[in-house]
TORLUM-134715 format. One record per atom (N, C-alpha, C): x, z, y; residue in three letters. Coordinates in pm, whole numbers, plus 50000, padded with zeros to 5 digits. Example, Ala and Ser with C-alpha at 12.3 -4.5 7.8 and 13.67 -1.06 7.14 Angstrom:
513195078049431ala
512305078049550ala
513205078049670ala
512855070849775ser
513675071449894ser
512905078750003ser
This chain:
417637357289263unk
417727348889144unk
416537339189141unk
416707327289131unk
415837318289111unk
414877315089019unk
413407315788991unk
412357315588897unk
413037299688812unk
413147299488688unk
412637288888609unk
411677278288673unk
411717261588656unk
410557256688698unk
409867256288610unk
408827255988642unk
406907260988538unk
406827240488539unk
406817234988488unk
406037220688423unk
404587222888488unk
403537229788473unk
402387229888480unk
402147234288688unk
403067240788736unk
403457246588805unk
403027232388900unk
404677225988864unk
405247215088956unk
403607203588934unk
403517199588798unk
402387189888818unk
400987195588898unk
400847207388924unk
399207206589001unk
400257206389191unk
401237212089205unk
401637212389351unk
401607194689371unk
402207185789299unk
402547178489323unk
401247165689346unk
400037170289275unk
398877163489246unk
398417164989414unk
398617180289450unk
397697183689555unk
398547180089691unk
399457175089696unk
400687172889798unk
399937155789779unk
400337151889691unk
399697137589676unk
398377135489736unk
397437143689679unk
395787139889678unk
395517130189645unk
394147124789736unk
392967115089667unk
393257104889787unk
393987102289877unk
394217095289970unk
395587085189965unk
394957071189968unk
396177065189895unk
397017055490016unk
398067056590002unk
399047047690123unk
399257032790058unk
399327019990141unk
399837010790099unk
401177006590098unk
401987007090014unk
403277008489971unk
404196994590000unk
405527000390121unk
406056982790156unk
407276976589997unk
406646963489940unk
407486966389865unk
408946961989861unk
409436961389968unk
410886955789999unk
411436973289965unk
410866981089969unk
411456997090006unk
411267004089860unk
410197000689770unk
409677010989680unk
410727014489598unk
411147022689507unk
411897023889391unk
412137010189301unk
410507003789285unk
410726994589182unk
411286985989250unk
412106981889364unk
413326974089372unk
414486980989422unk
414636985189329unk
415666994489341unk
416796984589399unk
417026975189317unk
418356967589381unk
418296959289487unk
417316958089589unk
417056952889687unk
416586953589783unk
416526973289779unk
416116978989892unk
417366981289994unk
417266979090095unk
418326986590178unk
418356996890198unk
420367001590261unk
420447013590249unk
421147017290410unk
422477019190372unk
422907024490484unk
423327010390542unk
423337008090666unk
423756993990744unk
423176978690676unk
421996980290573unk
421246970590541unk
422016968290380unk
423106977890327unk
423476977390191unk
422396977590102unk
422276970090006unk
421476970689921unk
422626975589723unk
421886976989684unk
422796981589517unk
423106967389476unk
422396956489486unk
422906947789457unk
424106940289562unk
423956940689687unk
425556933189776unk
426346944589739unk
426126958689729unk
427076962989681unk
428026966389598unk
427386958989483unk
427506960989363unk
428766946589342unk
428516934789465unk
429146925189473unk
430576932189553unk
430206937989625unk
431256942389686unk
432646954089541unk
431736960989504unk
432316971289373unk
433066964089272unk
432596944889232unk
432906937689118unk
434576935289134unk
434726938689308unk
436366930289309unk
437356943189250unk
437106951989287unk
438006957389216unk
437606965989080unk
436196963189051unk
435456970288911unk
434636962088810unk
435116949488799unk
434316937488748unk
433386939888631unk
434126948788521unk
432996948588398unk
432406962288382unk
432696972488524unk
431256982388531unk
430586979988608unk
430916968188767unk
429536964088813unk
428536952488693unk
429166948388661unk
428266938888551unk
427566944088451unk
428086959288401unk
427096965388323unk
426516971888391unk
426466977088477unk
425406983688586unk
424516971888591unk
424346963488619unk
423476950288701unk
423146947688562unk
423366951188480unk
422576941488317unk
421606955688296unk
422096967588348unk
420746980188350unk
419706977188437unk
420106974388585unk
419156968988673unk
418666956788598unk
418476945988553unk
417976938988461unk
417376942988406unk
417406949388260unk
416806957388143unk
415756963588234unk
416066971988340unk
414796983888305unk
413466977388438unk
414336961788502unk
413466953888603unk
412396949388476unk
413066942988392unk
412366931088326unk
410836941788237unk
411386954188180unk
410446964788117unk
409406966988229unk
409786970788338unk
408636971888446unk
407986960888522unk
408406950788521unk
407846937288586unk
406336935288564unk
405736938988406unk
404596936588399unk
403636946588441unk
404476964688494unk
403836972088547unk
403306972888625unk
404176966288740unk
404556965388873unk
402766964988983unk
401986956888926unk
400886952289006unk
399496970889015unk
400036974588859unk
399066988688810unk
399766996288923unk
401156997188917unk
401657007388971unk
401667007289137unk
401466999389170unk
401536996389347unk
400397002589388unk
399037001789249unk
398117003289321unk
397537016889398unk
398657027689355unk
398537043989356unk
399707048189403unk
399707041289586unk
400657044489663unk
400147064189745unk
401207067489748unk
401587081989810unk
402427082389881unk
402887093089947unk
403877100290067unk
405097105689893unk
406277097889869unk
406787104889809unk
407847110889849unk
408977119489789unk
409937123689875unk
410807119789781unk
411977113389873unk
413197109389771unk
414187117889723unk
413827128889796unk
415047140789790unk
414427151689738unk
413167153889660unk
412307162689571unk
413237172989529unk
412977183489557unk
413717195089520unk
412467204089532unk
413097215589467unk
412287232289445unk
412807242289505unk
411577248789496unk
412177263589564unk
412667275989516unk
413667285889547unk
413697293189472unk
412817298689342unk
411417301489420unk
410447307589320unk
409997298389228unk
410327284189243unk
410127272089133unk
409237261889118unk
408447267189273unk
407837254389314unk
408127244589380unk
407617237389456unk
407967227489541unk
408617224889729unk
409417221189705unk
410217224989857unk
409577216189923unk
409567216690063unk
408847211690145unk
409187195090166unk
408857183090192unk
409417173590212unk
410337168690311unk
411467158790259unk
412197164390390unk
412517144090358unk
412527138590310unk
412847127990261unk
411877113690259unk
410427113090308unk
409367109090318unk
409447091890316unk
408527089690206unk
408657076390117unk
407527070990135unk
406617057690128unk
405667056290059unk
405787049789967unk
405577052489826unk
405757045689727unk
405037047889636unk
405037044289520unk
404397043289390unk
404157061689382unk
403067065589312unk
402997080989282unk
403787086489156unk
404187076989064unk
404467079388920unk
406377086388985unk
406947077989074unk
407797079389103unk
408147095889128unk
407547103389194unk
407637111189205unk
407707126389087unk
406937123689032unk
406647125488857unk
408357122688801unk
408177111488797unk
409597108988762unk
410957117488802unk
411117115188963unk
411547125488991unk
411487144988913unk
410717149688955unk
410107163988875unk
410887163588723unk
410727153288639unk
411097153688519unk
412727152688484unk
413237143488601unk
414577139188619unk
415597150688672unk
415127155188798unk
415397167388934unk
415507181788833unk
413977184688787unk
413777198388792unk
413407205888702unk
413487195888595unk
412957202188438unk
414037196088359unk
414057195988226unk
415017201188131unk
414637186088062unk
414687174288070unk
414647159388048unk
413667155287986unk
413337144187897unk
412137136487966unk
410487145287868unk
411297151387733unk
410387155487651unk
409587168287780unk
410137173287850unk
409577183487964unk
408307175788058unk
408397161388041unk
406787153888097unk
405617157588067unk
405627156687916unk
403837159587867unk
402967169287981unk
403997184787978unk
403157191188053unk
402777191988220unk
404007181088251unk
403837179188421unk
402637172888418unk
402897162088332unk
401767147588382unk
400257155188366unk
400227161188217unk
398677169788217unk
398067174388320unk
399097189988368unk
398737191988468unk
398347187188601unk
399517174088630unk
399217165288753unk
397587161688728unk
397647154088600unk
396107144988611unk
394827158588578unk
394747165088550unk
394087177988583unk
393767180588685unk
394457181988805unk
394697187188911unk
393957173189016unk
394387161388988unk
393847153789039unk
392257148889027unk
392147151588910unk
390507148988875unk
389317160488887unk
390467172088939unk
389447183488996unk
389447177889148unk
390157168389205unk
389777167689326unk
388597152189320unk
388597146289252unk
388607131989238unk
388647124789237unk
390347124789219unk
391207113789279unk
391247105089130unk
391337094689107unk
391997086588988unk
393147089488925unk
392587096588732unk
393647101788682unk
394617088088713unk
395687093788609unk
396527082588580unk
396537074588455unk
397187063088508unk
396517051088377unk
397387053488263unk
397327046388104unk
398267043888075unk
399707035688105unk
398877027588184unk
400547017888223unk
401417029188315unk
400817044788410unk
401777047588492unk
402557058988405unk
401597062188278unk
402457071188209unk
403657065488138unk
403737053688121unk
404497043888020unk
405587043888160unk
405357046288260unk
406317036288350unk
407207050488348unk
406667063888337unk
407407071388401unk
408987072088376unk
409267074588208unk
410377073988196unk
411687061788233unk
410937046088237unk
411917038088285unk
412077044588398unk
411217045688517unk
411407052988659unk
412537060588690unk
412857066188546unk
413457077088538unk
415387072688536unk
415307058088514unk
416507053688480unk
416967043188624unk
415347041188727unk
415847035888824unk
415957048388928unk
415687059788886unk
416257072388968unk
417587068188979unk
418527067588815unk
419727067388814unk
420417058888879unk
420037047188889unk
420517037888969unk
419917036489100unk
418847042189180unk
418617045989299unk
419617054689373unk
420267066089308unk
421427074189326unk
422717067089354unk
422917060089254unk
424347054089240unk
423987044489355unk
422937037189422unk
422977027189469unk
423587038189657unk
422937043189671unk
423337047689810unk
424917054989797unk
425437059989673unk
426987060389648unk
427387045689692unk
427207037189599unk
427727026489673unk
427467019389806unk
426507017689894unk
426207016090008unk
426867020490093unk
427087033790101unk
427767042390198unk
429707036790126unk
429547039290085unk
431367028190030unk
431667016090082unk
430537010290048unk
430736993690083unk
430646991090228unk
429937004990280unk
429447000590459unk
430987003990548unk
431527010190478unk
432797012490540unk
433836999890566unk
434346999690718unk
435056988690751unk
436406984390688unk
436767002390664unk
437806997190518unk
437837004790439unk
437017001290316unk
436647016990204unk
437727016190153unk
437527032490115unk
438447040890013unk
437937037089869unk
438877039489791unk
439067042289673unk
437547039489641unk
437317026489536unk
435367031189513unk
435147041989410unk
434167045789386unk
433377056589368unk
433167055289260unk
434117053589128unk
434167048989016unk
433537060188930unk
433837074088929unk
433607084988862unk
432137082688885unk
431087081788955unk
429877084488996unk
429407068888916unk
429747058988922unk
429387045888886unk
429657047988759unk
430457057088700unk
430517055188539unk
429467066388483unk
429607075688574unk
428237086588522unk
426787081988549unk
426637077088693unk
425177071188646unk
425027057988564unk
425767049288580unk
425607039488502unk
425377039588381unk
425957053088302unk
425817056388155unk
424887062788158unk
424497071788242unk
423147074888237unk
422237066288181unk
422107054488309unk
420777046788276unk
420787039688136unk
422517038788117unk
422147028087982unk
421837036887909unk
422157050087859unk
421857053687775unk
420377055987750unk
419757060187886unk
417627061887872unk
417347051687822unk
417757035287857unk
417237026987816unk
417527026487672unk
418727031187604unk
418477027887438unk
418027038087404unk
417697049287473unk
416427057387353unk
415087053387407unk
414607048487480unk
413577037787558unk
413197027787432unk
414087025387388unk
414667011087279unk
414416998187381unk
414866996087517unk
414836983187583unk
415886976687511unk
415626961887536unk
416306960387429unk
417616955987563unk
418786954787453unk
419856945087587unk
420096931487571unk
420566927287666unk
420436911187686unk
421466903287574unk
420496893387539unk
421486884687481unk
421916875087534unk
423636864787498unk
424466857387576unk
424186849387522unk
423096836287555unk
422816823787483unk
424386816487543unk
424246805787418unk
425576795587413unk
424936786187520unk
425506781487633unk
425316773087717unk
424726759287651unk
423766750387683unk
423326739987649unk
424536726487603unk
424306721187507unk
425566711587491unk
426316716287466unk
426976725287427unk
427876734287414unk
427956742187189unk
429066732787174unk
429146739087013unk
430026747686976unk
429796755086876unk
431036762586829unk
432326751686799unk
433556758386796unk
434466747586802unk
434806747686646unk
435056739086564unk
435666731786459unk
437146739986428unk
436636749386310unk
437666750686261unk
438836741786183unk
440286742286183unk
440876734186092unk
440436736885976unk
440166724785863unk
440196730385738unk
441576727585667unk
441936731085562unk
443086727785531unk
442496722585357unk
């Protein structure tokens, strides 16, 4: 039977897997472009997402207005967060006893990401952070590595919504790479996609508004 994961547990393994030694992160690859990283045969979430519109037009378009929303929230992160590159694993999983499984998935990317992961993966959703992150930055400042800032604690939970669409993006990749796909992968595109929208409105990002094209008036009702 499998141990519960411990929060306090996962944040010091994960501090000390990390350490005080920092990687420089490529950013064509990191999470934070999620929609423009490649995948399988050079798919990215966004050509695929072009590819998904012909026969799924108004759930690739709300997918891509999430990739939007949770780009535009992190855009001003983006420069803090690069600066606390790590070995992350994209495929973060635990071990029976409830710690940390070995890496099998090897990233360099942002450190928060990973965090993200832990909170997303292996604990019970996002209110289950407080005690990862403590422990992480605990764990790190007994070694003396640089806690974490406020901007990477702020980032964690959007992170958490380009998990969702990091997922869905290699569903679709592996679809779209096919010379003649099957059936797309609609069930999975409607579950993560609602996923992410939904983090983002308890996030409160806001969603986009449809300005009226320039020159362009409401039309003249008849009066009678």
């Amino acid at each position: 039977m499998s141990e519960p994961a411990d929060p306090v547990r996962l944040g010091r393994e994960l501090a000390a897997r990390h350490g005080a030694d920092l990687v420089d992160v490529d950013e064509t690859r990191t999470l934070l472009q999620v929609a423009e990283s490649p995948r399988v045969d050079d798919w990215t979430l966004r050509s695929a997402l072009v590819r998904f519109a012909q026969p799924e037009p108004d759930l690739s378009s709300a997918i891509l207005e999430s990739v939007r929303r949770t780009q535009a929230a992190l855009d001003p992160m983006a420069r803090e967060l690069l600066r606390h590159g790590v070995v992350t694993d994209r495929r973060l999983a635990s071990t029976a006893e409830g710690g940390l499984a070995p890496v099998v998935d090897p990233l360099d990317d942002v450190r928060v990401a990973d965090l993200a992961r832990v909170v997303r993966a292996l604990l019970d959703g996002d209110h289950a952070a407080a005690p990862v992150v403590e422990a992480y930055d605990a764990a790190l400042e007994a070694t003396g590595a640089e806690p974490l800032s406020a901007v990477e604690r702020a980032a964690i939970p959007l992170l958490a919504v380009l998990l969702d669409l990091d997922e869905l993006a290699d569903v679709l990749a592996e679809w779209a790479s096919t010379t003649a796909p099957a059936g797309p992968p609609v069930a999975d595109a409607k579950r993560l996609g609602r996923s992410a929208f939904d983090r983002l409105g308890e996030l409160g990002v806001a969603r986009e508004t449809r300005e009226r094209p320039p020159g362009r008036r409401p039309p003249v009702r008849n009066r009678r």
